[in-house]
C-alpha positions, 0 to 999 in steps of 0.5 A: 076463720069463716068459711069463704064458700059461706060468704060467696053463698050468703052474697048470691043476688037473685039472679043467681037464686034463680039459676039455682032452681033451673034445671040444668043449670043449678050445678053450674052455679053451684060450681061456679060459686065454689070456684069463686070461694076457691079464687078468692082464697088463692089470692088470699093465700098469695097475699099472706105468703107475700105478707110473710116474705115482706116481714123476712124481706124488713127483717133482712134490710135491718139486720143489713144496715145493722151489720148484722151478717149472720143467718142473712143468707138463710133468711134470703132462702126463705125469701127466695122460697117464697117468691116462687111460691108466691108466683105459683099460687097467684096465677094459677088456674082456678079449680072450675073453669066452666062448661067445657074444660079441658079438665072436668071437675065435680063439685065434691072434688072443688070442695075436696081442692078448698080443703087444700087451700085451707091447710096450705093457710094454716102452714103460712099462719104457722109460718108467720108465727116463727117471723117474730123467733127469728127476729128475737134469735140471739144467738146463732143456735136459736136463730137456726131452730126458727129459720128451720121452723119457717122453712119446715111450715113452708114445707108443709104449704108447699107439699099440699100446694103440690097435692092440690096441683096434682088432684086438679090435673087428676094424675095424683095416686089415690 
């Protein structure tokens, strides 16, 4: 996957070259352009998490209208998991809100936040890949294992959004 930071950096227009050369001014910009990576792969990350319950979401209509009861329960707790999920990342406040924040954030720091998100991406890619294990599970046996893959890779994407939270407000143990 390309660097979001690259693409936002490679799209400045001029007046955005210019402000990089006014003294001052220069680390605004470059904040503001991290920022803008930032936001953009939030939003990418709440669309895949969306992406992922709306499979287990098609996976569990079926299985409903199948008859198929077992493991609808589990399947609904990942879906459950993931909505507030979801919900989180979407609104949440971006890394870098400009000159005056209530919480400052140095440009090492957002970079820092962006490899975050980064992780938490490659948690949702893993747990889109166990979607297909449990729609293919034929027994209850290997439908448990795929259920307890997805929700251990939403584990992982959870515990580094909570990471991510606690460097932005700055009160996480280092």
């Amino acid at each position: 996957m390309p660097d979001i930071r690259d693409r936002v950096e490679q799209d400045r227009g001029l007046l955005k070259k210019i402000q990089l050369v006014i003294p001052g001014y220069a680390g605004y910009r470059r904040r503001e352009d991290i920022r803008a990576a930032d936001n953009l792969l939030r939003i990418q990350l709440a669309n895949q998490l969306k992406g992922v319950r709306g499979d287990l979401e098609d996976l569990r209509d079926q299985w409903a209208m199948d008859g198929k009861i077992q493991g609808l329960q589990g399947i609904g707790n990942v879906i459950f998991t993931l909505e507030g999920l979801e919900a989180k990342v979407r609104h949440a406040e971006g890394g870098y809100s400009g000159l005056s924040a209530t919480i400052q954030i140095k440009e090492t720091e957002l970079d820092r936040l962006y490899e975050y998100d980064y992780a938490m991406l490659e948690s949702l890619d893993k747990a889109a890949a166990v979607v297909p294990m449990v729609r293919e599970a034929s027994d209850p046996k290997s439908l448990d294992a795929a259920l307890k893959a997805c929700r251990e890779a939403i584990a992982a994407f959870e515990t580094a959004w909570k990471t991510r939270t606690l460097a932005v407000t700055g009160i996480q143990v280092r």
